[in-house]
Each structure stands twice: as C-alpha cells, then as structure tokens.
MIMARDO-325159 format. One record per residue (C-alpha): y, z, x; residue in one letter. Coordinates in nm, 3 decimals, decimal comma. Layout:
<recs>
<rec c2="Y" c3="Z" c1="X" mitor="a"/>
...
</recs>
This chain:
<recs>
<rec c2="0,000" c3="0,000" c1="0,000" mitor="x"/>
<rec c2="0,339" c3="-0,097" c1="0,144" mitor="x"/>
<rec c2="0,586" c3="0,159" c1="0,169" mitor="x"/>
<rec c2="0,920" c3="0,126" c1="0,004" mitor="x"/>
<rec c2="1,127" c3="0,027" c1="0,303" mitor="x"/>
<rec c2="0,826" c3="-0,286" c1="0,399" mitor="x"/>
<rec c2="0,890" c3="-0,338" c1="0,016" mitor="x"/>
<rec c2="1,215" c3="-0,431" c1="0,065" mitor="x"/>
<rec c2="1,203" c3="-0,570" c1="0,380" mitor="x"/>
<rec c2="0,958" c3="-0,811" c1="0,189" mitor="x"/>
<rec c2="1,247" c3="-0,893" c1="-0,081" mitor="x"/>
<rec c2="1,491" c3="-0,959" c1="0,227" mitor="x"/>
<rec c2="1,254" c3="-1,215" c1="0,462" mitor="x"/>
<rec c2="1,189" c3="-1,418" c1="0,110" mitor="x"/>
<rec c2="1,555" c3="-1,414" c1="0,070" mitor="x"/>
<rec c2="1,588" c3="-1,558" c1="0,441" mitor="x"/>
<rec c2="1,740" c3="-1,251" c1="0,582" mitor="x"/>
<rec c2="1,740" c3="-1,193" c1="0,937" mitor="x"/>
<rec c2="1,511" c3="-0,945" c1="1,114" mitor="x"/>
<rec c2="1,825" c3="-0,744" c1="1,276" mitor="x"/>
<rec c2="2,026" c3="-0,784" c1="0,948" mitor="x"/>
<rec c2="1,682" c3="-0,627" c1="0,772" mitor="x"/>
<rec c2="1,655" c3="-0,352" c1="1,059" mitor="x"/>
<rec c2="2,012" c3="-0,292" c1="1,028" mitor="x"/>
<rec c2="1,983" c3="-0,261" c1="0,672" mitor="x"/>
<rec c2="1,683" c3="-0,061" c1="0,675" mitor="x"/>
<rec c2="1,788" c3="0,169" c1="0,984" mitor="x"/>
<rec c2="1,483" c3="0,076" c1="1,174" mitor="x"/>
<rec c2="1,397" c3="-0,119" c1="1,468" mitor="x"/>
<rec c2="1,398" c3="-0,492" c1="1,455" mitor="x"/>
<rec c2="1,004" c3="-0,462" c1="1,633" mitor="x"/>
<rec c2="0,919" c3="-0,250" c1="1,337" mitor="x"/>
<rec c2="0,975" c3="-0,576" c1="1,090" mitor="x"/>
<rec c2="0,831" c3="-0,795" c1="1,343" mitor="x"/>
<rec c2="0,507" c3="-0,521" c1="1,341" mitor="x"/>
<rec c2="0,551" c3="-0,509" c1="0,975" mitor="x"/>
<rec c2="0,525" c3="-0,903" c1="0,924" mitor="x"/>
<rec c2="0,192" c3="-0,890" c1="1,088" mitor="x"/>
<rec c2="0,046" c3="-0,646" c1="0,852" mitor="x"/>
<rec c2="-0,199" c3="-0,874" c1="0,599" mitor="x"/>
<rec c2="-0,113" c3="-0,695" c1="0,285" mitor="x"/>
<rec c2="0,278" c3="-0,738" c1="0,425" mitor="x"/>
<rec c2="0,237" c3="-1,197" c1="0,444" mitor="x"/>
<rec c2="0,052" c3="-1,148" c1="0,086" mitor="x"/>
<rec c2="0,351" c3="-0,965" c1="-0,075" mitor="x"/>
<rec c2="0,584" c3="-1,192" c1="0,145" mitor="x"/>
<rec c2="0,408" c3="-1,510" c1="-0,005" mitor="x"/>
<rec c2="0,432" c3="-1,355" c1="-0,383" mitor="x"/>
<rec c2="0,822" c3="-1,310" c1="-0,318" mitor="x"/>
<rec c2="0,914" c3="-1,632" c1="-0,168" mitor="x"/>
<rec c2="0,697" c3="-1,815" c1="-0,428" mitor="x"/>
<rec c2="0,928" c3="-1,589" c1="-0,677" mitor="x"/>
<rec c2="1,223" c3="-1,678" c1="-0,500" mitor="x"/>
<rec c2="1,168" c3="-2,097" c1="-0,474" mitor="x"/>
<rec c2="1,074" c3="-2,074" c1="-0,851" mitor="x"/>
<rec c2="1,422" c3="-1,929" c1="-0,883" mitor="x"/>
<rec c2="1,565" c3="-2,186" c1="-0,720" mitor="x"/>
<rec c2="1,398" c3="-2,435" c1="-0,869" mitor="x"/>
<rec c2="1,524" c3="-2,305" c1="-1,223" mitor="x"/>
<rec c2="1,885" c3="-2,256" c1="-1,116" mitor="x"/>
<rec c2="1,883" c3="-2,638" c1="-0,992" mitor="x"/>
<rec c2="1,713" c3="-2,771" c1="-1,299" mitor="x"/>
<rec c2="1,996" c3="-2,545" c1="-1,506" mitor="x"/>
<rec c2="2,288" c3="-2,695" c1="-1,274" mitor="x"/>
<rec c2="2,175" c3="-3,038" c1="-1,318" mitor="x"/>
<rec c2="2,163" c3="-2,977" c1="-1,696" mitor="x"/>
<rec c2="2,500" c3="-2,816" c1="-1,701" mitor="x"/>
<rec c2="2,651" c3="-3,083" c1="-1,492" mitor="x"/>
<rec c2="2,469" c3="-3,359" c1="-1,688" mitor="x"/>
<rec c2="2,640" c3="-3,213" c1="-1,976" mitor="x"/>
<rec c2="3,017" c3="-3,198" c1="-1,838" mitor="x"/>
<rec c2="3,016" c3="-3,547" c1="-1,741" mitor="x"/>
<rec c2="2,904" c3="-3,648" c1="-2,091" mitor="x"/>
<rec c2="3,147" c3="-3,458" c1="-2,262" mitor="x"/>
<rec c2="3,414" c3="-3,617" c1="-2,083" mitor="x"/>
<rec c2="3,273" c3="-3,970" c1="-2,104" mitor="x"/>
<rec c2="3,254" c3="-3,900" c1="-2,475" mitor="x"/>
<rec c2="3,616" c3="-3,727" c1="-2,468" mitor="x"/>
<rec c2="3,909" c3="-3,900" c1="-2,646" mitor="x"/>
<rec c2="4,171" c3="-3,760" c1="-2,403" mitor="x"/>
<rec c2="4,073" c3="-3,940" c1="-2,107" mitor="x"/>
<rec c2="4,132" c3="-4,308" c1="-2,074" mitor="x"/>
<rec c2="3,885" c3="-4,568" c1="-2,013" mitor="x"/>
<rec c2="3,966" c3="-4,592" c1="-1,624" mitor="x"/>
<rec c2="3,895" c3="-4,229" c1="-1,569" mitor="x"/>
<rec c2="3,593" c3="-4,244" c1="-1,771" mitor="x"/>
<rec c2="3,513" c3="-4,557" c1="-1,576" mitor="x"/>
<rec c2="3,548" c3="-4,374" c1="-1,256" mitor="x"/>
<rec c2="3,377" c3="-4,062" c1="-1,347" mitor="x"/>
<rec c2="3,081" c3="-4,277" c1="-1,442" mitor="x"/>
<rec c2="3,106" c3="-4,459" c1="-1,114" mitor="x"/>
<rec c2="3,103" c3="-4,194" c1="-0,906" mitor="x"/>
<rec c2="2,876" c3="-4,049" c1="-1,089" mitor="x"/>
<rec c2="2,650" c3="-4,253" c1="-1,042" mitor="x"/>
<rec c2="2,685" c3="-4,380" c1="-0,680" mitor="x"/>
<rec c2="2,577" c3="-4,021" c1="-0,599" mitor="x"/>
<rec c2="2,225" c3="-4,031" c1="-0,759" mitor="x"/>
<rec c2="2,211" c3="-4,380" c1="-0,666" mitor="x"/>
<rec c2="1,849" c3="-4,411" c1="-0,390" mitor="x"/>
<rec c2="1,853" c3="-3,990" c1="-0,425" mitor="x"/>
<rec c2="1,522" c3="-3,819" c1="-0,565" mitor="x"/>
<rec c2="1,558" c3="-3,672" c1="-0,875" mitor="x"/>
<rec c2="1,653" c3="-3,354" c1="-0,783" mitor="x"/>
<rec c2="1,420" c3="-3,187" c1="-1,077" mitor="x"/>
<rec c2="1,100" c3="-3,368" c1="-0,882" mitor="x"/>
<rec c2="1,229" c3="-3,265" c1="-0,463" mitor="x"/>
<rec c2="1,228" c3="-2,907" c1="-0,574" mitor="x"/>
<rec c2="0,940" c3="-2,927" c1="-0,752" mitor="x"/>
<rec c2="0,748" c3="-3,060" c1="-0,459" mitor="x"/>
<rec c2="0,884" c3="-2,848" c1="-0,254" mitor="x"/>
<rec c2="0,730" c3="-2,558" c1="-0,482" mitor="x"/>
<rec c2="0,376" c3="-2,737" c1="-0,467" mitor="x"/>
<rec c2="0,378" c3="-2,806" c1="-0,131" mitor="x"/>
<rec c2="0,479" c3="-2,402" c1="-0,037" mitor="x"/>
<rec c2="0,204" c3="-2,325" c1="-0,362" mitor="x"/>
<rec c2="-0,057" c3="-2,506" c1="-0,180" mitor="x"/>
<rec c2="0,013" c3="-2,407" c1="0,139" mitor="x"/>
<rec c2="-0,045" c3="-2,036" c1="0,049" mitor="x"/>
<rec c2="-0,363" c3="-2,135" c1="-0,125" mitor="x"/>
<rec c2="-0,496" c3="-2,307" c1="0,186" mitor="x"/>
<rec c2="-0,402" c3="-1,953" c1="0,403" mitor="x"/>
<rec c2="-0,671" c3="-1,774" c1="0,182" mitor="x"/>
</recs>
C-alpha cells in the first residue's frame, strides 16, 4: 500500500511534474521519488493516473473543439457581421484544419497507443 506522500507524488509525475518540484513539494529527497518510481505497486498507480490524466485531456480537447466549432458558427450565422468577415473567418478557419488530423482522432490514438502500451508491460 502506498503511503500518502507516494500517493501524491503519483498524482504529480502523471501531471508531468518534476522530481525536485515533487521533492520540494513533498519535503523529501529527490532520490526518494526516484526510489519511489521503482517500487511496482508505485508504476501501477502511476499508469492508472496518467491513463486518468490523458482521458482528461482527451475530453477537454474534444469539449474545446466543440465550443470553438460552435463560436465560429454562430458568427457565420450572425447578421451583424458582413459577408467579408464571415468570408474570412471561414477562410481562416479553414486553412488551419486544412492536411491537420482531426484533432478528436490524434488524441484518441494517443490514448490507445499509451492504453496498449500499459497492457503490453503486464
């Protein structure tokens, strides 16, 4: 059973934190985390988090994208702006997704790809 401060040092790596800002934070030394990271049931609780942290990720894309998606059709629909700035919006619009992934599929594959790369460690 981890201990509350490897608990937390466990939220902080899957947040990308640095070892010295987690010692610093924690008040212990930075060879304790690295000990710590080498402790089994320490990688399985780190690989729950970051899974847990990519998934939120993933969603707060997916809700940006949605959000934005949403802007730029309200203003394309507005009655306020004239057709060159709706012209332009659209433009630019679209010569930034233009050749890009969708950004909904990239950080979805990215969540596979970490998914099955913890299943292979087991």
């Amino acid at each position: 059973m981890l201990n509350n401060n490897q608990q937390i040092a466990v939220q902080l790596v899957a947040q990308g934190k640095t070892g010295k800002f987690i010692s610093e934070y924690l008040n212990v030394a930075e060879e304790t985390i690295s000990r710590w990271k080498q402790i089994n049931e320490f990688k399985e609780a780190l690989d729950d988090a970051t899974e847990v942290v990519l998934r939120q990720i993933d969603e707060t894309h997916k809700n940006l994208l949605i959000s934005s998606q949403n802007v730029i059709n309200e203003a394309l629909n507005s009655k306020e702006l004239d057709l060159f700035k709706k012209a332009n919006l659209a433009l630019r619009y679209l010569s930034l997704i233009k050749g890009k992934d969708d950004i909904t599929q990239k950080s979805s594959h990215n969540l596979f790809k970490h998914t099955e790369l913890y299943s292979f460690k087991l």
